[in-house]
C-alpha positions as protocol buffer text, in pm:
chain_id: "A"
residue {
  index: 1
  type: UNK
  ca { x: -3004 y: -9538 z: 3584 }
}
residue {
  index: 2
  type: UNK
  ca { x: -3095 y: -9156 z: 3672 }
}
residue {
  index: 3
  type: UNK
  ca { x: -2769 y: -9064 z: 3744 }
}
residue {
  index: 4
  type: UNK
  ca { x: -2636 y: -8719 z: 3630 }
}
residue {
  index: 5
  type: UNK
  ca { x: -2980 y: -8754 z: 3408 }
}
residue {
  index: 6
  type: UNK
  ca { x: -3154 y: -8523 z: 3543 }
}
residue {
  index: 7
  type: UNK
  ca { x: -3055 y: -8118 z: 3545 }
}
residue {
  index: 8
  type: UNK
  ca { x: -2928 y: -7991 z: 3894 }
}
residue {
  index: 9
  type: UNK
  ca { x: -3174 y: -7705 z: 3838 }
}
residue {
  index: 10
  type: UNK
  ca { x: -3483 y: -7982 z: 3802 }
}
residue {
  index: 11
  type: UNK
  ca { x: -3417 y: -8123 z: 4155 }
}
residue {
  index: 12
  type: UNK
  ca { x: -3403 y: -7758 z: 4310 }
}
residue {
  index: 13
  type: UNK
  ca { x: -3726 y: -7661 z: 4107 }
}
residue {
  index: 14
  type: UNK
  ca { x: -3864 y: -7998 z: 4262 }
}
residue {
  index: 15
  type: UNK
  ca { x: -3773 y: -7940 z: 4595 }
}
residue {
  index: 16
  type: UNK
  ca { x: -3903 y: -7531 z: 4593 }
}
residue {
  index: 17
  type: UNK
  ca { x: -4238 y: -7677 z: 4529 }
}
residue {
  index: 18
  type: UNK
  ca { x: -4193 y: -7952 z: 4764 }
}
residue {
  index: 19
  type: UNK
  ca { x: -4109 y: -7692 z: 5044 }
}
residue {
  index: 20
  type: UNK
  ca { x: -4372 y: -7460 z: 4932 }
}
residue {
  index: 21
  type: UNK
  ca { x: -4621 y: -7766 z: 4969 }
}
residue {
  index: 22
  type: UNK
  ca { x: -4540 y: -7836 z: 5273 }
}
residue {
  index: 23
  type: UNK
  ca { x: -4521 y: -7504 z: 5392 }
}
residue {
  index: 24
  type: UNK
  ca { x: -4904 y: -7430 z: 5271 }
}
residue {
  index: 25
  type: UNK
  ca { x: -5019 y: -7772 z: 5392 }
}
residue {
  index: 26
  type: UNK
  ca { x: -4790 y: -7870 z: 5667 }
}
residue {
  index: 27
  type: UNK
  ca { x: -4716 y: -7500 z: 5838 }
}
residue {
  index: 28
  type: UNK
  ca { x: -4464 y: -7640 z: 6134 }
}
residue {
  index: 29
  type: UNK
  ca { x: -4426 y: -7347 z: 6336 }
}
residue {
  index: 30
  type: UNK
  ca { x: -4377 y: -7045 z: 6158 }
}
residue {
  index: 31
  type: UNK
  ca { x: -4088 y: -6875 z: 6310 }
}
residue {
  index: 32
  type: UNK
  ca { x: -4054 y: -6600 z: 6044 }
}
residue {
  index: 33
  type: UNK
  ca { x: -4278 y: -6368 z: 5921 }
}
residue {
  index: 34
  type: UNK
  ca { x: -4262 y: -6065 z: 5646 }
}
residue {
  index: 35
  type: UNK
  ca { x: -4126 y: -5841 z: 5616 }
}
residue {
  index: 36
  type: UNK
  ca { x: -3813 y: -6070 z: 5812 }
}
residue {
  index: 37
  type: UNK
  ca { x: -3899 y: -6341 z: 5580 }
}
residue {
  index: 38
  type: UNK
  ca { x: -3786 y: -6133 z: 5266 }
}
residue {
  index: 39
  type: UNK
  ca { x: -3410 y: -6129 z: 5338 }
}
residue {
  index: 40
  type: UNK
  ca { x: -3452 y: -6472 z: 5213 }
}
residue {
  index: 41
  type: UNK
  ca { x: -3456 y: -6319 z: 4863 }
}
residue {
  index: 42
  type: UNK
  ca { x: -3158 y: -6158 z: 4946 }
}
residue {
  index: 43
  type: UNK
  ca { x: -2977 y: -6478 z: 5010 }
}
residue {
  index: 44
  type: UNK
  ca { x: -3150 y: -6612 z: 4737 }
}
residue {
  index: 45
  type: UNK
  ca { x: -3017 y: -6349 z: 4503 }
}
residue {
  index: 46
  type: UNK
  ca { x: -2623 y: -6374 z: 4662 }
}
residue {
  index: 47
  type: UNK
  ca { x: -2651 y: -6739 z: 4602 }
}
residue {
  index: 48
  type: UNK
  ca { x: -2743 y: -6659 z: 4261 }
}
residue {
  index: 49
  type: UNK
  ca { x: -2439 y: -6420 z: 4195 }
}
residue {
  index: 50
  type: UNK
  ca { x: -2196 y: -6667 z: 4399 }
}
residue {
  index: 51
  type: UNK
  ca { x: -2326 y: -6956 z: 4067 }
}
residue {
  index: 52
  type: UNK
  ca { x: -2245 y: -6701 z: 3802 }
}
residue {
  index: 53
  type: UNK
  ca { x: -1923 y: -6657 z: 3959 }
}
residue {
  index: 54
  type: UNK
  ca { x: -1828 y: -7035 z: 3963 }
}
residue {
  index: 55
  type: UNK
  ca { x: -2004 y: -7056 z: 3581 }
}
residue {
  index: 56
  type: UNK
  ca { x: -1764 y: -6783 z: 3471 }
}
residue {
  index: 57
  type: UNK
  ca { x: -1471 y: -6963 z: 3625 }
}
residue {
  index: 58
  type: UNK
  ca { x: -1539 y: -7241 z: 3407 }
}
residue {
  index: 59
  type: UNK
  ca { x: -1575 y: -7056 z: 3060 }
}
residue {
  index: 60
  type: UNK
  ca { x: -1237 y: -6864 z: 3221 }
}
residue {
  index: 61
  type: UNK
  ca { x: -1062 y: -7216 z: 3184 }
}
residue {
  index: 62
  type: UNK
  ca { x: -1255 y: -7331 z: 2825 }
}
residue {
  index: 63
  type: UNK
  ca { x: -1396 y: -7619 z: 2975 }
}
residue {
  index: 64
  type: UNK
  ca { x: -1769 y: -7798 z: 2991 }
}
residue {
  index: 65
  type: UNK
  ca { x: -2005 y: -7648 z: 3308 }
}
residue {
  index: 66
  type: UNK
  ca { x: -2231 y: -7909 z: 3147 }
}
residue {
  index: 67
  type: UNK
  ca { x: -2380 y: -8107 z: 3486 }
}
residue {
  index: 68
  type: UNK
  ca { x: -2527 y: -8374 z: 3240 }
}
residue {
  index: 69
  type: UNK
  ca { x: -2190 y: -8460 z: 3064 }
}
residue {
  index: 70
  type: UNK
  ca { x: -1886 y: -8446 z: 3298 }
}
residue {
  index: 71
  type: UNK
  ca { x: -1660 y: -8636 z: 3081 }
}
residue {
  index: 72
  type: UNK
  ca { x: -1642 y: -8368 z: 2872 }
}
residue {
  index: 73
  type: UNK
  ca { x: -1458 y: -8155 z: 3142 }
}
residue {
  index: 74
  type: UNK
  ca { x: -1124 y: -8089 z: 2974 }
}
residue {
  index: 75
  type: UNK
  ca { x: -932 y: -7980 z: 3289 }
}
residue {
  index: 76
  type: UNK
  ca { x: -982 y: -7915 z: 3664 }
}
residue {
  index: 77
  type: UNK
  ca { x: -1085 y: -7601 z: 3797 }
}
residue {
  index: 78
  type: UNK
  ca { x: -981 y: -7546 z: 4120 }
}
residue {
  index: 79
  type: UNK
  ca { x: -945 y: -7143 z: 4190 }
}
residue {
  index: 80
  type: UNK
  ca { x: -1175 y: -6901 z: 4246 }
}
residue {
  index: 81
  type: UNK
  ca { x: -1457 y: -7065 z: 4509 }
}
residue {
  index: 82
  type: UNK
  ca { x: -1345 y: -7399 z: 4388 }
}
residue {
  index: 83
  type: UNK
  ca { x: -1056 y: -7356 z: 4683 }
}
residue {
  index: 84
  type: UNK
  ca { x: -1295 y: -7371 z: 4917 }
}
residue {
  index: 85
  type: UNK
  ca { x: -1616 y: -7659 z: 4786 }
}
residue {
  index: 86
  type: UNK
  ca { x: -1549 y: -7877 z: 4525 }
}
residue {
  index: 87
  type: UNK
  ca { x: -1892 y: -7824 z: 4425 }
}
residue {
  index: 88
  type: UNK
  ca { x: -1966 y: -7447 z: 4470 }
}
residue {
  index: 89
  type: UNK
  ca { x: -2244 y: -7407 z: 4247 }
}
residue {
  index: 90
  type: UNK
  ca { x: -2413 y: -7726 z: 4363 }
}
residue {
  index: 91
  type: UNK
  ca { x: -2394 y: -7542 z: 4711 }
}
residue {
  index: 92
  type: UNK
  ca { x: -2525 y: -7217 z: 4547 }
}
residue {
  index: 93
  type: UNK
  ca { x: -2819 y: -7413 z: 4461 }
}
residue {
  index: 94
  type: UNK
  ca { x: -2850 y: -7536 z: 4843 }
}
residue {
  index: 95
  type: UNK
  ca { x: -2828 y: -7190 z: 4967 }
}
residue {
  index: 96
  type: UNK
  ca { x: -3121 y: -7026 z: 4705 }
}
residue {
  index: 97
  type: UNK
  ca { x: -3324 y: -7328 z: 4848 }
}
residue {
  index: 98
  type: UNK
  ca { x: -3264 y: -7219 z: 5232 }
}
residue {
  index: 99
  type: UNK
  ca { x: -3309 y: -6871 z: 5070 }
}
residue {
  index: 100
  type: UNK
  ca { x: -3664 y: -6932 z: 4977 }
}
residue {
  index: 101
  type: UNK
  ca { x: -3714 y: -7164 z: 5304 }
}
residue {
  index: 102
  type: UNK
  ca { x: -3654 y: -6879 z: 5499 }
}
residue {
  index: 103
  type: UNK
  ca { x: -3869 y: -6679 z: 5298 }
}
residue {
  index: 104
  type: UNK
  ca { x: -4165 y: -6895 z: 5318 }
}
residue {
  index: 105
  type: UNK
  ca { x: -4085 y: -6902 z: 5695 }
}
residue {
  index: 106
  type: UNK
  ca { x: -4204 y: -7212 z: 5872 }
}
residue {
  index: 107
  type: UNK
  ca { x: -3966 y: -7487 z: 5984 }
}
residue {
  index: 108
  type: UNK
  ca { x: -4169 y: -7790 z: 5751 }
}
residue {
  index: 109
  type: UNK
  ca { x: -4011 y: -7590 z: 5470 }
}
residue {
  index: 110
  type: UNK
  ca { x: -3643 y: -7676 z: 5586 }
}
residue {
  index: 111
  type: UNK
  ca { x: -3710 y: -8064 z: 5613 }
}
residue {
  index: 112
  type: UNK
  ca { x: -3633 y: -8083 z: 5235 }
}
residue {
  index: 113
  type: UNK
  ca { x: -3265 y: -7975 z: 5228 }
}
residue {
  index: 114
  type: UNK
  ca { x: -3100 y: -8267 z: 5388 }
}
residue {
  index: 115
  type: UNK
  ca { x: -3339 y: -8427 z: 5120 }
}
residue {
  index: 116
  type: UNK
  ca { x: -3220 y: -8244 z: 4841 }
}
residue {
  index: 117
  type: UNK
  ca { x: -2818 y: -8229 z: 4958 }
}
residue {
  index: 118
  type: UNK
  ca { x: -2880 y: -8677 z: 4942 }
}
residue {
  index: 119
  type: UNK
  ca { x: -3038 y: -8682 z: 4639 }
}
residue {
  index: 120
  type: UNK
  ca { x: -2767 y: -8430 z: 4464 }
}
residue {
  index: 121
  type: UNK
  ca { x: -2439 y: -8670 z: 4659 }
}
residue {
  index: 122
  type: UNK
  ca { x: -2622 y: -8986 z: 4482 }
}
residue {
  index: 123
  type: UNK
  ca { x: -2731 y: -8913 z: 4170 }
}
residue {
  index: 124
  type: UNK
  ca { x: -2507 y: -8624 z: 4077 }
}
residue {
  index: 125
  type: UNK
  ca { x: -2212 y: -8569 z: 4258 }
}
residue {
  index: 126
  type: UNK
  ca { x: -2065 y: -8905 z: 4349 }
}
residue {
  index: 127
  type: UNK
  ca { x: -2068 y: -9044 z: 3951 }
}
residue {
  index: 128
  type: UNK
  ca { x: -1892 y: -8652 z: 3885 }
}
residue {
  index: 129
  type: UNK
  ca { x: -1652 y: -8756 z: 4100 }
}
residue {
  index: 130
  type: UNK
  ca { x: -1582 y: -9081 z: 4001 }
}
residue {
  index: 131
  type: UNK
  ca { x: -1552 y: -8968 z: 3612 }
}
residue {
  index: 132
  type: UNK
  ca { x: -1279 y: -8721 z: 3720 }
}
residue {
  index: 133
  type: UNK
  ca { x: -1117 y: -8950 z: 3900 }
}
residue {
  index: 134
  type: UNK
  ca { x: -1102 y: -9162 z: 3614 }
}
residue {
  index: 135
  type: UNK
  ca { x: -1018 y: -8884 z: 3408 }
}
residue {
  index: 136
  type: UNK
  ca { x: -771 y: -8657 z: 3589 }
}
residue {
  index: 137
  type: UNK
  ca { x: -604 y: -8989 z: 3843 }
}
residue {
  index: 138
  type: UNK
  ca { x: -411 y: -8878 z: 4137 }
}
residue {
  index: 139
  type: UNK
  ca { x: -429 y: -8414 z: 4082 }
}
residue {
  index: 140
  type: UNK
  ca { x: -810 y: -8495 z: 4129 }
}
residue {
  index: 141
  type: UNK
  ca { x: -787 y: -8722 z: 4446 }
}
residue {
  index: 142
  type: UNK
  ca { x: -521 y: -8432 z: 4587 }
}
residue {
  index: 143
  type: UNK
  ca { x: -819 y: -8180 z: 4524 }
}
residue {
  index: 144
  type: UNK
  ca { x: -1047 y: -8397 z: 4736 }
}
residue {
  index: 145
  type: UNK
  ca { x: -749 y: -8407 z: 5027 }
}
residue {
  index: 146
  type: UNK
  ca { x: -733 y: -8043 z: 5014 }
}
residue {
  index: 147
  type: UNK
  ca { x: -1108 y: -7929 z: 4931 }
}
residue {
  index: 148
  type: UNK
  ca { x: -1472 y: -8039 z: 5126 }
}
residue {
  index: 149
  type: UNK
  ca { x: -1757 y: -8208 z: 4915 }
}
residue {
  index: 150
  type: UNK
  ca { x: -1998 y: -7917 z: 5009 }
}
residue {
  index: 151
  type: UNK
  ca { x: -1772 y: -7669 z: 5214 }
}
């Protein structure tokens, strides 16, 4: 089984040159040209900043970031932009990808992310989930009461 096999950052990197395929081959409508197209960088670079931030917060409370081995998480972290998505970095990732969809600027480019937010819920996030449920019993199923999935 693939799940949390494969590297969070190897499905975006998959899905970049998906959108990038599809926006050289496949051009639906291109709504956005340059030098609009470029404030996709800048979205791409926030998103960037906002998954350090969420990185840090997890070296702040000496526990694993490791995507590949969540049992290894010692304790919850729940501050910082964990209040508000219980995945914030996995949502970091979503918004560098509608970062560089914008930049590339046709509309095939976007048919990916619903794609890519599917394929991170099955293979990564759900069996997270269930491991800290396991591991951290009813203060993790009060974080999921009180904090969205995605946001």
């Amino acid at each position: 089984m693939l799940k949390t096999k494969i590297p969070p950052p190897i499905y975006v990197l998959i899905a970049a040159g998906m959108m990038w395929l599809l926006d050289k081959y496949f051009p639906l409508y291109k709504w956005l040209s340059k030098p609009l197209s470029t404030l996709g960088l800048v979205i791409i670079g926030v998103a960037i900043i906002l998954d350090l931030w969420s990185l840090f917060l997890f070296y702040q409370a000496k526990t694993t970031p490791n995507p590949m081995k969540p049992s290894n998480t010692s304790h919850l972290v729940t501050d910082g932009l964990y209040r508000f998505s219980r995945n914030p970095m996995y949502l970091g990732l979503l918004v560098m990808l509608s970062g560089w969809a914008l930049f590339l600027g046709s509309l095939s480019s976007w048919s990916m992310l619903p794609l890519f937010v599917w394929i991170l819920n099955k293979q990564q996030i759900v069996p997270e989930e269930l491991m800290l449920m396991d591991k951290f019993g009813q203060e993790y199923r009060n974080y999921q009461q009180r904090v969205r999935r995605w946001i």
